[in-house]
DOVORO-445269 format. One record per residue (C-alpha): residue in one letter; x, y, z. Coordinates in steps of 0.02 Angstrom, whole numbers, padded with zeros to 5 digits, always signed. Layout:
aXYZ ...
END
This chain:
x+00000+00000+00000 x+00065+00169-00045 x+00122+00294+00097 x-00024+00406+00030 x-00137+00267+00049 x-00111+00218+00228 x-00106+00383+00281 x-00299+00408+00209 x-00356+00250+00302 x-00249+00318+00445 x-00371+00478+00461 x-00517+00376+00432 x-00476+00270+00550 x-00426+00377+00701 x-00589+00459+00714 x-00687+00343+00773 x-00554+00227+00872 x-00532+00426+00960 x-00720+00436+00981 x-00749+00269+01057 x-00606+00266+01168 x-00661+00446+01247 x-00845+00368+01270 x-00786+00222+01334 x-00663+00310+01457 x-00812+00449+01504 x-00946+00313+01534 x-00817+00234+01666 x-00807+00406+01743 x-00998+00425+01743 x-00998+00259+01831 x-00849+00303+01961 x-00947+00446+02013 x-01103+00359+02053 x-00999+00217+02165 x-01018+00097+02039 x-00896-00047+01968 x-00834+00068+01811 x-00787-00106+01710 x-00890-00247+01770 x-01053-00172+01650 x-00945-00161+01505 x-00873-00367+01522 x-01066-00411+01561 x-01113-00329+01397 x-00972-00415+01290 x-01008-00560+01372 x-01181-00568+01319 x-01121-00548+01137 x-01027-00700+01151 x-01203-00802+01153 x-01294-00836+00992 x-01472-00782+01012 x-01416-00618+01076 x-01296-00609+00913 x-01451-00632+00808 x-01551-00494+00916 x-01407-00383+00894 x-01376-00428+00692 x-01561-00404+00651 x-01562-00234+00759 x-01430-00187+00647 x-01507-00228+00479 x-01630-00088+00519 x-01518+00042+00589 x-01401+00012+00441 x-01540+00060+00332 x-01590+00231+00432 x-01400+00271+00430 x-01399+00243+00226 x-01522+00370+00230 x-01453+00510+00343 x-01296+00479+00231 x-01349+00518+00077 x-01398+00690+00146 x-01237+00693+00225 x-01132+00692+00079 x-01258+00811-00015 x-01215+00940+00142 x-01402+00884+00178 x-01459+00858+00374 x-01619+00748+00340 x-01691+00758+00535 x-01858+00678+00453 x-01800+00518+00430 x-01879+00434+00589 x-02037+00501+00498 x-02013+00427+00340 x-01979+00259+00423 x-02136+00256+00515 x-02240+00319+00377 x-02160+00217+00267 x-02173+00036+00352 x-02341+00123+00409 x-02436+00107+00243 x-02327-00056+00190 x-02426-00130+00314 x-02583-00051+00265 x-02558-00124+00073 x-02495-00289+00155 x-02672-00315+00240 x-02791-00279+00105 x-02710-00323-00041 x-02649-00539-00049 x-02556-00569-00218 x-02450-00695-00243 x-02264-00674-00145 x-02168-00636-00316 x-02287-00485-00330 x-02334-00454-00131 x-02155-00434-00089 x-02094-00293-00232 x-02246-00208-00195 x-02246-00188-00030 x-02037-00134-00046 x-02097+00007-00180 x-02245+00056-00072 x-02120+00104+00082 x-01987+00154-00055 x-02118+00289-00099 x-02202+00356+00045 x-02024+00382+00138 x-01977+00477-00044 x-02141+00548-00072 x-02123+00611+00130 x-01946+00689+00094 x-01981+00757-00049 x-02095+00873+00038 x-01933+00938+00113 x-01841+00940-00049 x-01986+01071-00138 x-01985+01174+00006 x-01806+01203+00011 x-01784+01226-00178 x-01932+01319-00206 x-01938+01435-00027 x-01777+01432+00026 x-01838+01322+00172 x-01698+01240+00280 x-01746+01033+00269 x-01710+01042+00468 x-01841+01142+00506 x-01959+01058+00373 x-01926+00872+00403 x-01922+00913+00586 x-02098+00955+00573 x-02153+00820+00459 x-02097+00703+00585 x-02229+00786+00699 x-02339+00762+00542 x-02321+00599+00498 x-02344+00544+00692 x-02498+00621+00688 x-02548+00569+00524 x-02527+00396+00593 x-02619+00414+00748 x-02753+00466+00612 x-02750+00322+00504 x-02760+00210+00656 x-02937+00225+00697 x-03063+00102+00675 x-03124+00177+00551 x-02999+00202+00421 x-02868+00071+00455 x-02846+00029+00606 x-02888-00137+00718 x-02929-00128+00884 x-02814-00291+00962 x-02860-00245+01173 x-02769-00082+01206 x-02654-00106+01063 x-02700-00005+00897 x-02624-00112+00743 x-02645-00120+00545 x-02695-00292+00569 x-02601-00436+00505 x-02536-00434+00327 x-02567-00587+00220 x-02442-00713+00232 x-02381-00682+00036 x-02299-00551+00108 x-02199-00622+00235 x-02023-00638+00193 x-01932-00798+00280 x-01781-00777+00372 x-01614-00892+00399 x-01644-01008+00536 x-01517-01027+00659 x-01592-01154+00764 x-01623-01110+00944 x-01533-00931+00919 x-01689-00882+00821 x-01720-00825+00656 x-01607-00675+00556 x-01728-00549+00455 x-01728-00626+00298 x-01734-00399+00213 x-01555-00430+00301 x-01504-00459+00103 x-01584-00295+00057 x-01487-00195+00171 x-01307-00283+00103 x-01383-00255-00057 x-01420-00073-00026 x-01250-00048+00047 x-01150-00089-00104 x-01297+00011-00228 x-01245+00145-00117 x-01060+00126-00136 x-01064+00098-00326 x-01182+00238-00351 x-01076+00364-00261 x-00897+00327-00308 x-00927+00234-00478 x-01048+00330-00573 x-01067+00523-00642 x-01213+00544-00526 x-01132+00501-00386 x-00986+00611-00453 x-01118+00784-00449 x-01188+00748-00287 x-01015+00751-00207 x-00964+00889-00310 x-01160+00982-00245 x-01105+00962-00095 x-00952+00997-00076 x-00976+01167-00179 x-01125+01223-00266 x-01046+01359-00360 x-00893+01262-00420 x-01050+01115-00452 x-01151+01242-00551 x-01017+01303-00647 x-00963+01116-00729 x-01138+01110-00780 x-01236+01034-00632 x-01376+01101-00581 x-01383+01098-00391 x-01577+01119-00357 x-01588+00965-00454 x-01467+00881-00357 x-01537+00947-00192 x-01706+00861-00236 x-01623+00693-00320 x-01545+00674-00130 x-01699+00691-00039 x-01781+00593-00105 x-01666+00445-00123 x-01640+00478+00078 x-01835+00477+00108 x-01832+00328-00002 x-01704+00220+00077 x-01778+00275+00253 x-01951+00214+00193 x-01862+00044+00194 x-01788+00046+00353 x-01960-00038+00440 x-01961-00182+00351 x-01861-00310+00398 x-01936-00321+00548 x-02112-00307+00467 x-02093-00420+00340 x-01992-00547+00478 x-02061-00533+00618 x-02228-00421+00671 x-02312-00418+00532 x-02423-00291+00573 x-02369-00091+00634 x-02428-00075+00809 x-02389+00032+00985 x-02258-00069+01007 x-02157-00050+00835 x-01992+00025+00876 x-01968+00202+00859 x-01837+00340+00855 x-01732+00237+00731 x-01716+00374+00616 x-01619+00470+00752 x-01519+00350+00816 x-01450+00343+00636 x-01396+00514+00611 x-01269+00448+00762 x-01215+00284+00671 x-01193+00364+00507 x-01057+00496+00586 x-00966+00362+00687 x-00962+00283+00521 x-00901+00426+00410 x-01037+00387+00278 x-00936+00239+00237 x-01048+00087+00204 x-00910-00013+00274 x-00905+00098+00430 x-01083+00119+00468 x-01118-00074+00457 x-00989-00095+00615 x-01075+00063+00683 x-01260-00021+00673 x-01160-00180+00745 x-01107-00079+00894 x-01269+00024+00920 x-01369-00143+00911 x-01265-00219+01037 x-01272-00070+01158 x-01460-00097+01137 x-01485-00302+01165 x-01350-00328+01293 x-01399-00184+01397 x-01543-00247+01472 x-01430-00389+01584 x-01354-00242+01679 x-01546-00229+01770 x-01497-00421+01815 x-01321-00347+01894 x-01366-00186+02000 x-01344-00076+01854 x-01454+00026+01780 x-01469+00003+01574 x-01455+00175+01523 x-01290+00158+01517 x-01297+00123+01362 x-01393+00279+01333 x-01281+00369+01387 x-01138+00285+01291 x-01238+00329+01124 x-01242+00500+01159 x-01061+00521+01214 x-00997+00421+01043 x-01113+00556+00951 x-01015+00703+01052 x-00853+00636+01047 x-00874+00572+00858 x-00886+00775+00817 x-00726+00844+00936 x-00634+00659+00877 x-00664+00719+00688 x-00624+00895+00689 x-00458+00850+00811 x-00411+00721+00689 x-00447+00845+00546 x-00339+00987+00591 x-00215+00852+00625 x-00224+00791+00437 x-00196+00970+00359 x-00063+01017+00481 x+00016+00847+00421 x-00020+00877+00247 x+00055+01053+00257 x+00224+01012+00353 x+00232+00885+00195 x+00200+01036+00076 x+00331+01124+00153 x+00463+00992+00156 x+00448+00943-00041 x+00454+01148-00084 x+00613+01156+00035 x+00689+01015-00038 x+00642+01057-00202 x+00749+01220-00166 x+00883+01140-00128 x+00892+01041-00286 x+00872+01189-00381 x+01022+01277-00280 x+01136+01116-00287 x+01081+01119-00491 x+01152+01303-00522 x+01274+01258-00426 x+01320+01121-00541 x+01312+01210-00705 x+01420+01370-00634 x+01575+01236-00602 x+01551+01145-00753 x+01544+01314-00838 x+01727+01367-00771 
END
């Protein structure tokens, strides 16, 4: 590997080896000052990832939050901050379910439809966003911050009786979908079953990476974001590209539901999990918008959320976790920017060296010629 090379996955390493260390190091400080053990709830939760049905917990966890972070990455690298994804998720897996009740084709047709249903209410949802902001001038924070409100409401809607909802005791669900729609998962024997959509979210990972570094659209939405002007002036038309990303974001956040619809509930109830579209605005920057990166972040935040629960077993209190999350999310930003500055410094001490020795040559050169002259 060149020296130029190493030193790239040298920086893109150190930011989040900086990051997790510092949470790691402040979470045992949070526990020190509450007269707690500050290492025995860290070996109970890798010990729990040692056994095999909390593995598949924490790997089908992760298929969804890999999904979410997908989405909040695409923004990313358009200089986009798409808050609304949790929205689009739920809306999204929201009306799959809907479609997945009332309409029973067979599972060749079922399965696409209910994937392009979510596909398009989470793009359909961002979008939204993506007029305002070309159109108005409106930020997307403010805008898919309140469509999230929106949608949540627009769900609590569509959840009576007498629209689409099914009254199951206290719980308020779409009722179950037809059974053409189920997708089957790997068995693993008595560690459960992995979400069989874990496929779709490999599957998205490389679209993602081809589509960004290997084709010319993936070439103008770094360029958009990285500079509209200089985008603008070699011919790309950043509105455009402002919308395109949206709405691929809302799209791919429409699909984040679904594994665990399709696998497992079968039905969107109280009890579908929520606030995955924030927890992968967090995943996405520990994983520097790297599909690579954010699949070991998912891994990480899914096992911070499945082994947690033994510390109630131990005298701890789970929210430790919690509280790790947030302090990888703070020390992701300082860990990035510390590791930046450190990169140009670096790059500039390097600048500086080549012109002096480069000045040297020349001097030594002249020097040359005037001898060989006499």
């Amino acid at each position: 590997m060149k020296k130029f090379d190493k030193e790239r996955v040298l920086l893109a390493v150190a930011g989040p080896v900086i990051a997790l260390a510092v949470a790691f190091a402040l979470s045992a400080i949070v526990l020190l000052a509450s007269g707690k053990n500050p290492v025995e709830p860290f070996a109970l939760m890798f010990e729990q990832a040692t056994f095999s049905d909390i593995q598949v917990l924490i790997v089908n966890q992760a298929s969804m939050y890999y999904i979410a972070a997908l989405a909040v990455a695409i923004g990313f690298r358009m200089n986009l901050f798409n808050i609304g994804v949790d929205g689009q998720y739920q809306l999204g897996a929201f009306m799959a379910a809907v479609v997945g009740t009332h309409m029973n084709l067979p599972a060749v047709l079922q399965i696409p439809l209910l994937l392009l249903t979510a596909v398009f209410t989470g793009a359909f949802w961002s979008g939204i966003a993506g007029v305002l902001k070309v159109t108005r001038g409106v930020s997307e924070v403010v805008a898919t911050i309140m469509l999230n409100a929106i949608a949540t409401s627009l769900i609590v809607y569509m959840w009576k009786p007498d629209v689409f909802g099914v009254k199951v005791g206290n719980n308020s669900t779409t009722g179950e979908m037809h059974e053409s729609g189920w997708v089957p998962g790997i068995d693993l024997g008595e560690a459960g079953e992995i979400y069989g959509l874990i496929v779709l979210a490999a599957l998205l990972g490389i679209g993602y990476w081809v589509v960004l570094n290997r084709t010319r659209f993936g070439f103008d939405l770094r360029a958009s974001g990285a500079s509209t002007t200089a985008a603008a002036a070699s011919g790309v038309d950043p509105r455009r590209m402002v919308l395109s990303a949206m709405l691929i974001s809302g799209g791919l956040a429409g699909l984040a539901g679904l594994p665990i619809l399709l696998g497992d509930s079968h039905t969107y109830n109280l009890n579908f999990p929520t606030g995955i579209g924030f927890l992968g605005i967090g995943i996405a920057l520990l994983g520097r918008n790297s599909p690579v990166g954010i699949a070991f972040a998912a891994l990480l935040w899914a096992w911070l959320d499945k082994a947690s629960p033994e510390l109630d077993f131990h005298g701890y209190d789970k929210e430790i976790a919690v509280i790790m999350q947030g302090l990888i999310v703070l020390s992701v930003v300082v860990s990035y920017e510390a590791v930046r500055e450190w990169g140009l410094r670096r790059q500039q001490r390097q600048v500086g060296a080549e012109l002096a020795a480069g000045h040297v040559l020349g001097a030594d050169n002249n020097t040359t010629k005037e001898v060989a002259g006499r």
